[in-house]
C-alpha positions, 0 to 999 in steps of 0.5 A: 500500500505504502508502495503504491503511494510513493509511486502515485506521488512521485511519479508526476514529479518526475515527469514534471522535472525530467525535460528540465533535468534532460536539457542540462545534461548536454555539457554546452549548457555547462559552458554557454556554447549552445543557446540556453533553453530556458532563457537563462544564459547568453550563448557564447558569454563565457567565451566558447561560441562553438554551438551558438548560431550567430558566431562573432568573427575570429579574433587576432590572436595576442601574445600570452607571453609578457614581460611579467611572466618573463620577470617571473620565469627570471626570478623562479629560476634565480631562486632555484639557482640560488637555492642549489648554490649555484649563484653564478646561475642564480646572479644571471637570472635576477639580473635578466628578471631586473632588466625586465623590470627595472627598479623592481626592490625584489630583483634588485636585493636578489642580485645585491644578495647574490653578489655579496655570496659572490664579493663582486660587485652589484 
């Protein structure tokens, strides 16, 4: 009896929620890559546009490597160099990090540092 009374009562549940379940399920919804079906979301307005049917034309496509992340490649191996006692090494990488950015109070105490370990000059 008490069967038959959950299935009487959840079986319209179900049917009521399931198209709803079913249209989230495909992973463009996830990303906005394909229109929304409930109105809720802009296609594309995460960035991927591969299911929307008005596509923006291609982008130019920019550099992601930039002077910080230079800076910031110069000062990890510096410091890695430094760390295995290979000041030589390490002197060369803070100094490139320097001339990335210059003036920059953290590469610049790294070579002081590192040129004091050395007794050469800065």
């Amino acid at each position: 009896m008490v069967k038959k009374f959950l299935l009487v009562l959840l079986l319209p549940v179900s049917i009521v929620f399931t198209p709803l379940a079913h249209a989230h399920r495909d992973g463009c919804h996830r990303w906005h890559s394909c229109p929304s079906d409930s109105g809720t979301y802009e296609c594309g307005d995460l960035g991927d546009y591969s299911e929307c049917p008005n596509q923006p034309s291609a982008k130019p496509v920019v550099s992601i490597v930039s002077k910080d992340s230079l800076f910031d490649r110069y000062m990890r191996a510096g410091y890695k160099a430094y760390k295995a006692k290979h000041y030589n090494t390490a002197l060369a990488n803070f100094r490139k990090a320097l001339a990335r950015k210059p003036g920059d109070t953290t590469a610049n105490q790294a070579v002081q540092n590192t040129a004091a370990i050395l007794k050469i000059p800065a």
